[in-house]
KOLNUGU-597559 format. One line per 8 residues: number of its first residue (from 1); their letters; for each residue y, x, z of N, C-alpha, C. Coordinates in Angstrom, 1 decimal. Example, Ala and Ser with C-alpha at 12.3 -4.5 7.8 and 13.67 -1.06 7.14 Angstrom:
KOLNUGU-597559
1 = AS = -5.7 13.2 7.8 -4.5 12.3 7.8 -3.3 13.2 7.8  -2.2 12.8 7.1 -1.1 13.7 7.1 0.0 12.9 7.9
//
This chain:
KOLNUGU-597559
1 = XXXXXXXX = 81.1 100.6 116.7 81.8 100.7 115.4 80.8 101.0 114.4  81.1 100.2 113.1 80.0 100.7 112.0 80.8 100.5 110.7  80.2 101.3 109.8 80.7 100.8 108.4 81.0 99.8 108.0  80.2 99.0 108.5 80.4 97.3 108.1 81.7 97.0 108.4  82.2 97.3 109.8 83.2 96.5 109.8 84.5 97.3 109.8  84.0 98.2 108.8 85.8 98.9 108.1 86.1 99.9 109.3  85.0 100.6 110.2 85.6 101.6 111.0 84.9 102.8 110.3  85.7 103.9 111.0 85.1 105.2 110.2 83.8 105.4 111.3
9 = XXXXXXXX = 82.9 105.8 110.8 81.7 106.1 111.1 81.9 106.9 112.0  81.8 108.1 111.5 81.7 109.4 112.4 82.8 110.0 112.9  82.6 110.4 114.2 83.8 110.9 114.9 84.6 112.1 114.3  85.9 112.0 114.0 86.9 113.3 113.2 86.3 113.2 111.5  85.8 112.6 111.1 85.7 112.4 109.6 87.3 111.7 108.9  87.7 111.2 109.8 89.6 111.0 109.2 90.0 112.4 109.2  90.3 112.5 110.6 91.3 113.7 111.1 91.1 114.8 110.1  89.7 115.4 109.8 89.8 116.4 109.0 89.8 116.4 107.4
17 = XXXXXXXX = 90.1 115.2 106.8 90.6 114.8 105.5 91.8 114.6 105.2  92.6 114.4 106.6 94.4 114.0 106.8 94.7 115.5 106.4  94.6 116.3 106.5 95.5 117.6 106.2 95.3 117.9 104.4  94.1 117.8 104.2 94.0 117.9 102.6 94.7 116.7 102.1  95.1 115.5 102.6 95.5 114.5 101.7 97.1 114.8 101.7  97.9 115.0 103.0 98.9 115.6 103.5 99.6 116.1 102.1  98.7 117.9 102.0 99.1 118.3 100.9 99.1 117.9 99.5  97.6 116.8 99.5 97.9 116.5 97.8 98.9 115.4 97.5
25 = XXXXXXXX = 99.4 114.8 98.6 100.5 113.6 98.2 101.5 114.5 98.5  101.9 115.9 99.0 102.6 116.6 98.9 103.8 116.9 97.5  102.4 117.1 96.5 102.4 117.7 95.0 102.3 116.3 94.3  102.2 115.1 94.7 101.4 114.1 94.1 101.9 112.9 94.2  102.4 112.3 93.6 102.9 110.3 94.1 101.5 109.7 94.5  100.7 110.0 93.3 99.2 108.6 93.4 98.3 109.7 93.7  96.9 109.1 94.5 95.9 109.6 94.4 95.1 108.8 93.5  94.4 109.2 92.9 93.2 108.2 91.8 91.3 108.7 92.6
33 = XXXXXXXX = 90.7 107.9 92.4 89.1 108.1 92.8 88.7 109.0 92.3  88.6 109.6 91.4 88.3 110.9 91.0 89.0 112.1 91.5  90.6 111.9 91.9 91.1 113.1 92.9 90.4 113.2 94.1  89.8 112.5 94.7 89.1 112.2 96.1 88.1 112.8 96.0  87.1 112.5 94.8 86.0 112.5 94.8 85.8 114.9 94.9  87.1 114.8 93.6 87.2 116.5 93.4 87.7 116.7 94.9  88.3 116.5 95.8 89.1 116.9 96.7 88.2 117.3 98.0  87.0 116.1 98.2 86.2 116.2 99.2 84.5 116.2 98.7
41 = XXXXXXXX = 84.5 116.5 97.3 83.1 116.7 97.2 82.2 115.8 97.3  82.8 114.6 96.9 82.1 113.1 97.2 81.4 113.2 95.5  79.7 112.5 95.4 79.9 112.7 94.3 79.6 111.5 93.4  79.7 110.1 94.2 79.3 109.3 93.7 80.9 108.3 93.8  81.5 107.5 93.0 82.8 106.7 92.5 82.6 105.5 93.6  81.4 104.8 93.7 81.2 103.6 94.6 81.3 104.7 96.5  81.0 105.8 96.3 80.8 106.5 97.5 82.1 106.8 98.0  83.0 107.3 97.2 84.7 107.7 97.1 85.3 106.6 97.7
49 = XXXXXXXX = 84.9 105.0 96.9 85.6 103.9 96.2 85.3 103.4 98.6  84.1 103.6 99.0 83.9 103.0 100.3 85.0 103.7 101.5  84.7 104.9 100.8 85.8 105.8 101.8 87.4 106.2 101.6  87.4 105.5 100.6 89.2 104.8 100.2 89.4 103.8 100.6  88.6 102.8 100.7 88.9 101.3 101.3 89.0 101.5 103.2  87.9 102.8 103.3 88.0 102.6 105.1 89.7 103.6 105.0  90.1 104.3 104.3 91.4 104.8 105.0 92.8 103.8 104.9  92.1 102.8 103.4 93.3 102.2 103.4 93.3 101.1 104.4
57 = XXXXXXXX = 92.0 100.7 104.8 92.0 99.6 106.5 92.5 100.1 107.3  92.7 101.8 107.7 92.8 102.3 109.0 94.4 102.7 108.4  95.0 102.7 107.7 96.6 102.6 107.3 96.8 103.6 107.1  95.8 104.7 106.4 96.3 106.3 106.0 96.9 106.3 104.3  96.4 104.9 104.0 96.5 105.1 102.7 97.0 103.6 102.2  98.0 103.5 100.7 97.8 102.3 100.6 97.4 102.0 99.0  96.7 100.6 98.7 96.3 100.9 97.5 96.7 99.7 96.6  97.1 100.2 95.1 97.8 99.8 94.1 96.7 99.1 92.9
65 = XXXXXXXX = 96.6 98.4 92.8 95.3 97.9 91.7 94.1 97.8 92.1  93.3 97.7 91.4 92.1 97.5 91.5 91.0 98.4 90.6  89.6 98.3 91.0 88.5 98.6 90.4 89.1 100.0 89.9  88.5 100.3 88.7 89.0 101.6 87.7 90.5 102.1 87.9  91.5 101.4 88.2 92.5 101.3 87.6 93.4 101.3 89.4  92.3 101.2 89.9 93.1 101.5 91.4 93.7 103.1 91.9  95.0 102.7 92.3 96.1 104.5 93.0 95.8 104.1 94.6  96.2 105.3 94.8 96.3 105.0 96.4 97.9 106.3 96.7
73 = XXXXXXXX = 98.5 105.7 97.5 99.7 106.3 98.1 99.6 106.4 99.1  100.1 107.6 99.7 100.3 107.7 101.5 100.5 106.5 102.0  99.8 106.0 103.1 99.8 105.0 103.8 101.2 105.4 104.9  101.9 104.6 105.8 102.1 104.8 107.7 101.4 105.8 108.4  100.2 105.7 108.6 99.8 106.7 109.4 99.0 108.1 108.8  99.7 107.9 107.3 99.1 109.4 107.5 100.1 110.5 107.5  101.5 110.3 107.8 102.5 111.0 108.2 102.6 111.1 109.5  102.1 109.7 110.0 101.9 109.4 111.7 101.3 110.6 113.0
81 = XXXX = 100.5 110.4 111.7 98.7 111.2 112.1 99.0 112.6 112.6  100.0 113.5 111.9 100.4 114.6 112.5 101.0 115.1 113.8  101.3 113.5 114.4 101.9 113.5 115.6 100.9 113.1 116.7  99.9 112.7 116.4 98.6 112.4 117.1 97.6 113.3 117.7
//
């Protein structure tokens, strides 16, 4: 598995981002790149923007637009996820 092909890199780097996202779509309809970025301390938009695309492949997330202007909503499995 590699970045290339849309899997998560490192082992538990989902799992332990599923409980902060949990809560912020809790309080929250959209996430936007910049909530990500404040949420997990990411500090670059293209760096956020790679690790929004790998959750929305893996179906934690799903995403609404594009570029600047792209949301992301709880995906399937990130309600799933709690039962895993």
């Amino acid at each position: 598995m590699s970045e290339r092909d849309g899997s998560i890199p490192a082992p538990g780097t989902v799992e332990t981002r599923l409980p902060a996202l949990r809560t912020f779509f809790g309080a929250n309809p959209v996430l936007k790149n910049a909530d990500y970025r404040r949420l997990f301390s990411v500090e670059s938009r293209s760096g956020a923007s790679r690790e929004l695309g790998r959750l929305v492949r893996q179906g934690f997330l799903l995403a609404e637009g594009e570029r600047r202007g792209a949301r992301y909503r709880a995906g399937p499995r990130l309600g799933a996820a709690a039962k895993e």
